[in-house]
MIFI-200629 format. One line per 2 residues: number of its first residue (from 1); their letters; for each residue x negated, y negated, z negated of N, C-alpha, C. Coordinates in pm, whole numbers, plus 50000, padded with zeros to 5 digits. Each point is the difference from the previous one (the first is absolute). Example, Ala and Ser with C-alpha at 12.3 -4.5 7.8 and 13.67 -1.06 7.14 Angstrom:
BEGIN
1) as) 48681,50569,49220,50089,49881,50000,49910,49880,50000  50035,49895,50072,49918,49881,49994,50077,49891,49927
***
This chain:
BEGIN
1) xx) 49488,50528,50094,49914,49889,49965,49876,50001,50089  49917,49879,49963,49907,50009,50084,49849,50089,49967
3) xx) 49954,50098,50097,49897,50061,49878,49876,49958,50037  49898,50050,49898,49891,49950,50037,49893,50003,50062
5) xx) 49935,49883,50035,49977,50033,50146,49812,49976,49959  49940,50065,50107,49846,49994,49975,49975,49860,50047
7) xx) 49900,49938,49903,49959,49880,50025,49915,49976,50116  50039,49938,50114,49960,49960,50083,49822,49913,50036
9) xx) 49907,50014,50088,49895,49938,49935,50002,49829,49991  49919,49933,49942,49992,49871,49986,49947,49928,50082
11) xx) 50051,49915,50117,49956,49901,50093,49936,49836,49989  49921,49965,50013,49962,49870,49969,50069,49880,50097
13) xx) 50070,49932,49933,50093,49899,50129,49860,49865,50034  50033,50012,50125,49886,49865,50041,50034,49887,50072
15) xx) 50124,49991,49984,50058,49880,50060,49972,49876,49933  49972,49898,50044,49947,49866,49922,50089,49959,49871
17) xx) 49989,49940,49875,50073,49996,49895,49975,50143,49907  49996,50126,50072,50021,50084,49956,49856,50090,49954
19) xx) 49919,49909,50016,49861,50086,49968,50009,50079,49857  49953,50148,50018,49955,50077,49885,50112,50052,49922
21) xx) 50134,49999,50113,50143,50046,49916,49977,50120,50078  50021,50139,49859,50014,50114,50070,50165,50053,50023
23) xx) 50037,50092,50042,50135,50006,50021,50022,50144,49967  50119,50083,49934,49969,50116,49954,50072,50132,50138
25) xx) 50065,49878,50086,50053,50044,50103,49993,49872,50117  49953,50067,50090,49940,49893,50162,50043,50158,50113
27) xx) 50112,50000,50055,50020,50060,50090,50127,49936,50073  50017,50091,50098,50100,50016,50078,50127,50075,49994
29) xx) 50098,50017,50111,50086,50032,49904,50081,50167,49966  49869,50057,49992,49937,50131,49936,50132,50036,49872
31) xx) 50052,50132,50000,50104,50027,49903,49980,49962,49847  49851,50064,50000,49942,50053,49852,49922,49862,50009
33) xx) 50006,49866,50014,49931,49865,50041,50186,49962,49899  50130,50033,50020,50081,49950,50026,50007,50057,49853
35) xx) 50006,50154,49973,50024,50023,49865,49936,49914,49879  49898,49981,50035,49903,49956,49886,50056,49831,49954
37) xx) 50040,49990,50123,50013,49810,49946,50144,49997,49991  50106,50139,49996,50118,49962,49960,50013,50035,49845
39) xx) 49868,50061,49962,49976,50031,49832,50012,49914,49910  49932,49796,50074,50037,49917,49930,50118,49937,49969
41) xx) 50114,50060,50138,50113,49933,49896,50058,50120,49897  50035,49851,49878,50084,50064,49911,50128,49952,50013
43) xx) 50108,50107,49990,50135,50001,49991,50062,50081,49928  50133,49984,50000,50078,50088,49918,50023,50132,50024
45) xx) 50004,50073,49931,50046,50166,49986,50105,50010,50082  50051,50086,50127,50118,50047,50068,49987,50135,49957
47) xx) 50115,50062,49964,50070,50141,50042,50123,49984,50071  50033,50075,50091,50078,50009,50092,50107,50109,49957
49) xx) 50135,49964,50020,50024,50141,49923,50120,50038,50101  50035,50139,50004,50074,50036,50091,50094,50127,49962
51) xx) 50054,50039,50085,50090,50181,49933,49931,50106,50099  49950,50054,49915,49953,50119,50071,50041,50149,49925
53) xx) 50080,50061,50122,50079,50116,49944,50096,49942,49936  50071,49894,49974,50081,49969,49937,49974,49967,49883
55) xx) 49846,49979,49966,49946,49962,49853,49895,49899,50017  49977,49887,49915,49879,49907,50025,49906,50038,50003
57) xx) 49932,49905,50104,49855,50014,50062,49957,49860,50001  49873,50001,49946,49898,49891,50022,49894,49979,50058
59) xx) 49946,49918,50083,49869,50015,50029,49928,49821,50004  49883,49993,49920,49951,49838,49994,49937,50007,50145
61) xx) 50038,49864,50023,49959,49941,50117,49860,49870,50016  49965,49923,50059,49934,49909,49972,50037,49873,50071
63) xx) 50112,50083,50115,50033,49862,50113,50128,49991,49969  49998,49876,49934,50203,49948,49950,49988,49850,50023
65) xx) 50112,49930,50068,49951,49832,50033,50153,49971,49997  50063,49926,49979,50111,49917,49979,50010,49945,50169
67) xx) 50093,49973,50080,49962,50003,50173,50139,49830,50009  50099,50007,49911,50065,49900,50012,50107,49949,49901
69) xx) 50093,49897,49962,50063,50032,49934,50128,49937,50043  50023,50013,50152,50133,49993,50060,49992,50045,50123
71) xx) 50062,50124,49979,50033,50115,49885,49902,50034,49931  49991,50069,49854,49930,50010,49960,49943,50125,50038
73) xx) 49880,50015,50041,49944,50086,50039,49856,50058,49980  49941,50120,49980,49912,50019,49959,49910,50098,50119
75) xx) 49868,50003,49979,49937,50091,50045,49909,50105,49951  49978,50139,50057,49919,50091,49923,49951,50072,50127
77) xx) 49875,50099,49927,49903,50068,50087,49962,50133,49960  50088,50147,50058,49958,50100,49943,49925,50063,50119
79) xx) 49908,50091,49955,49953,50098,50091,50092,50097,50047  50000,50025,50101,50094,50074,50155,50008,50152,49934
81) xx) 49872,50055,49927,49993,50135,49955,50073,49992,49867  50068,49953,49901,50010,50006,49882,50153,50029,50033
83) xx) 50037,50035,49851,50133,50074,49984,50058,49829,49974  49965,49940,49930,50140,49881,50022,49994,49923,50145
85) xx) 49915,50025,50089,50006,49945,50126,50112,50065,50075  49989,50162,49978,50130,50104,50039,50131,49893,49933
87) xx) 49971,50022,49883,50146,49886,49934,50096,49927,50036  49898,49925,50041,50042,49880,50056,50026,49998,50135
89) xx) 49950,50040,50062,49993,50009,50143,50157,50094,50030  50015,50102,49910,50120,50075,50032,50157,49888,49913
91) xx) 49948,49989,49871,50120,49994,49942,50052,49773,50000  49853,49934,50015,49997,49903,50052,50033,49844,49860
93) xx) 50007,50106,49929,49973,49942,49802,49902,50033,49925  49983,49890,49957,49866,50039,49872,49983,49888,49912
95) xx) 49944,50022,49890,49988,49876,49882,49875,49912,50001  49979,49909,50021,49842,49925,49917,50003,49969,49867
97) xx) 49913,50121,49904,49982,49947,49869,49859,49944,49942  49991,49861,49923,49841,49946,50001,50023,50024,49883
99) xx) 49869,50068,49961,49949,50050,49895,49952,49898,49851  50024,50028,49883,49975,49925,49920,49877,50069,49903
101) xx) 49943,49937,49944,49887,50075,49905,50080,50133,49941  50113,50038,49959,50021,50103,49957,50023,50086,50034
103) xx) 49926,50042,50171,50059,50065,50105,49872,50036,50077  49873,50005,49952,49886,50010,50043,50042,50170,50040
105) xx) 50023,50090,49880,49948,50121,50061,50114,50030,50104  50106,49956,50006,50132,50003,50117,49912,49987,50147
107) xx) 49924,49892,49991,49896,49921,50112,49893,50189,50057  49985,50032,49850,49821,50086,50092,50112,50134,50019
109) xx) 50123,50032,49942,50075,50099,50068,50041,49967,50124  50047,49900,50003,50076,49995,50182,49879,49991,50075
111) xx) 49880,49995,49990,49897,49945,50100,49931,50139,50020  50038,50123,49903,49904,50081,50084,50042,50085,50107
113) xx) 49921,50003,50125,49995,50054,50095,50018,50153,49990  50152,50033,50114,49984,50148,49988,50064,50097,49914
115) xx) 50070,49909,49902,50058,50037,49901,50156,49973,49957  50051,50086,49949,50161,49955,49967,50009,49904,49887
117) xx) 50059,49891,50088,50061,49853,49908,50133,50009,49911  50054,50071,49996,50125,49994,49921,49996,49932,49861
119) xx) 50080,49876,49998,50004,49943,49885,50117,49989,49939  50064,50080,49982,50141,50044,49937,50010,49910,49858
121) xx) 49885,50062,49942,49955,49997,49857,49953,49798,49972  50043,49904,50111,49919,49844,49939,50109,49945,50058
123) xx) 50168,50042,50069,50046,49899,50066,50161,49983,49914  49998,49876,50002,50164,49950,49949,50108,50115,50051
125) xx) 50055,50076,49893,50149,50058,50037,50072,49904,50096  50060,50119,50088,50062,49853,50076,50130,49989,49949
127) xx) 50063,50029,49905,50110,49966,49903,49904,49858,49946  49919,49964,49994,49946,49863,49911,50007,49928,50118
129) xx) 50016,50028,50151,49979,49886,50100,50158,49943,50078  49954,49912,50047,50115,49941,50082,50049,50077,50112
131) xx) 50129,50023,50087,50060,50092,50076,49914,49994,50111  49931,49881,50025,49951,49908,50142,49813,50101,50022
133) xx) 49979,49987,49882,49843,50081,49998,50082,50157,50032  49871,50002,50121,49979,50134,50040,49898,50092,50013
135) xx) 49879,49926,49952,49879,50050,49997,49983,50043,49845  49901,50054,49967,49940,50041,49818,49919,49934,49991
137) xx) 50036,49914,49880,49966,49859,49918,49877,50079,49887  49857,49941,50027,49917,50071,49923,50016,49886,49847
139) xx) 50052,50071,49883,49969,49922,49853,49867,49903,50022  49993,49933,49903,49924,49903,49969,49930,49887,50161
141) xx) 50036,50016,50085,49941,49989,50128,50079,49803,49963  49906,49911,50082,50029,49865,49947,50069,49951,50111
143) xx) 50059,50082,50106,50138,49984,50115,49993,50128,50086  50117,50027,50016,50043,50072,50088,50088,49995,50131
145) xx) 49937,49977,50133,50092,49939,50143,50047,50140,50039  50119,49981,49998,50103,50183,50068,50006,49893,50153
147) xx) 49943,50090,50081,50006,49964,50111,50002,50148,50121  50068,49866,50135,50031,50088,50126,49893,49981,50113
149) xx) 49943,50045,50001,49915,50003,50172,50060,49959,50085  49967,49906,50089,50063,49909,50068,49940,50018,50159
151) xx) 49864,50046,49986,49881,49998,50152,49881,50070,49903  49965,50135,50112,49904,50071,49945,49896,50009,50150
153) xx) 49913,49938,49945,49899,49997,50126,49862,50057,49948  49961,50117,50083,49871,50063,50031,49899,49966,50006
155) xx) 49892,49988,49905,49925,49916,50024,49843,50073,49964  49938,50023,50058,49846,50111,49990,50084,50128,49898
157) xx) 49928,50049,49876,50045,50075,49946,50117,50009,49874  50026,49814,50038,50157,50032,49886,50108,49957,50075
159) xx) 50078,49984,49904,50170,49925,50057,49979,49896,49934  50052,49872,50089,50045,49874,49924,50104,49959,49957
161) xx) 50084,50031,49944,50149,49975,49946,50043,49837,49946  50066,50017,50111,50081,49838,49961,50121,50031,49936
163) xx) 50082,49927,49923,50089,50034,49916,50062,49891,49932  50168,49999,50023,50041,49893,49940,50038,50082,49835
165) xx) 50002,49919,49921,50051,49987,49850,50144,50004,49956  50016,50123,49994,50155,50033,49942,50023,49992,49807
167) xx) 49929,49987,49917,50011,50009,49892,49832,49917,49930  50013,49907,49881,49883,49977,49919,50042,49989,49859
169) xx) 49907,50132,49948,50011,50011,49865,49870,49951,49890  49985,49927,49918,49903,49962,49899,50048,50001,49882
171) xx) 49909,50043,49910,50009,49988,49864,49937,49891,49903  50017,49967,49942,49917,49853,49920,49890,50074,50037
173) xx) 49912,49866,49995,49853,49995,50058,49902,50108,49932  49925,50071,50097,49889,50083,49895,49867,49950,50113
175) xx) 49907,50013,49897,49859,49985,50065,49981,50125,50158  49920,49948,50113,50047,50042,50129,49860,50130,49954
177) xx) 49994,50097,50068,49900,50100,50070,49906,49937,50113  49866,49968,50008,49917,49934,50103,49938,50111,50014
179) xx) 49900,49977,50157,49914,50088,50039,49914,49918,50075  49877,50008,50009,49849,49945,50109,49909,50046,49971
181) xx) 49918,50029,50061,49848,50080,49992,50008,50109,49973  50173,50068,50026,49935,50142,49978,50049,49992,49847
183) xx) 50038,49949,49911,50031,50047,49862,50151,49919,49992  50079,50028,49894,50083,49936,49920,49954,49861,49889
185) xx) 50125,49895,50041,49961,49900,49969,50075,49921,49878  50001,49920,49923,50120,49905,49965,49969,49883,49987
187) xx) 50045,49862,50066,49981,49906,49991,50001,49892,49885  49944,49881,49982,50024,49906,49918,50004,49863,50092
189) xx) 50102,49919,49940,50024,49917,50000,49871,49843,50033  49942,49954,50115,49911,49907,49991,50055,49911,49904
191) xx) 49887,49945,49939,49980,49931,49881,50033,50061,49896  50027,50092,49955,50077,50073,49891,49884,50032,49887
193) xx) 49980,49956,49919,49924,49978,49916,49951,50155,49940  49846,49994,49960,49978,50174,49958,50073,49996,49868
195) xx) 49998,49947,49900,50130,50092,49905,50081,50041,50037  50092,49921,50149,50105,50079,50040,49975,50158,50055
197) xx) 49914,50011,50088,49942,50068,50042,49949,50130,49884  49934,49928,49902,49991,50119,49901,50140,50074,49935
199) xx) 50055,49892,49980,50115,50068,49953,50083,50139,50087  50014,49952,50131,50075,50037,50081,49895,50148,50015
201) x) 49911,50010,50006,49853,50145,50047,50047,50064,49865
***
């Protein structure tokens, strides 16, 4: 995920129209300029999941984008040093699972640095899956893409994995896992009235 980053100082913009707007970021295109303003987007929860040793491995990601859908194809972004980058890079399979509210602490296990991911203990028997899935299907997760690496290109300190879509698994709908600013999120519905809202908190 993305972590957090020291607040940058505050610039006064002086371009005409714009008098007396401060900005909480005015730079260039500085790394830690780059971290800070990718804090505002919010998106969905990725864990990545893979076989390591012959047993599942997870690790959350932050870069997952949908790239086409003929063929259907997806994209992801691991760091070059991490054990599912080894994964993939050797064995050339791996799963995208997006996280649903009931999968938060699944989220702060795969994300820590340095540490063994084995998630044996959160993924569908694969007696419960189809012959075609080859990756480990994390429970409650609101889809799962079993996919093949297709083009792995080098890119500063991660891999970019392109990948067509061999298998999509979902379960009736559950509320998604969000993330921005640095915390965990869950959305509502615009216009959605606050009783709904109360109810639902």
């Amino acid at each position: 995920m993305v972590e957090q980053a020291t607040q940058l100082p505050l610039f006064e913009q002086v371009d005409a129209g714009y008098s007396g707007v401060r900005w909480d970021v005015n730079s260039g295109g500085e790394a830690e300029a780059f971290r800070t303003a990718m804090r505002r987007t919010v998106s969905g929860v990725t864990v990545i999941t893979t076989l390591h040793d012959r047993e599942p491995w997870g690790m959350t990601v932050s870069a997952f984008t949908p790239v086409c859908l003929d063929p259907p194809t997806l994209l992801v972004c691991v760091n070059n040093r991490t054990t599912t980058a080894s994964d993939i890079s050797r064995g050339g399979r791996f799963a995208v699972n997006l996280l649903s509210q009931a999968q938060l602490h699944l989220s702060q296990l795969c994300s820590r640095a340095g540490e063994d991911k084995f998630i044996g203990d959160y993924v569908v028997p694969s007696s419960g899956l189809p012959e075609r899935v080859m990756m480990p299907v994390l429970r409650d997760s609101i889809v799962t893409f079993d996919c093949r690496s297709t083009d792995i290109l080098p890119v500063g300190s991660h891999l970019v994995v392109i990948s067509a879509i061999e298998a999509i698994l979902a379960p009736q709908c559950l509320p998604p896992l969000l993330y921005g600013e640095g915390r965990y999120l869950h959305g509502v519905a615009i216009g959605e009235s606050a009783t709904s809202r109360e109810i639902r908190a």
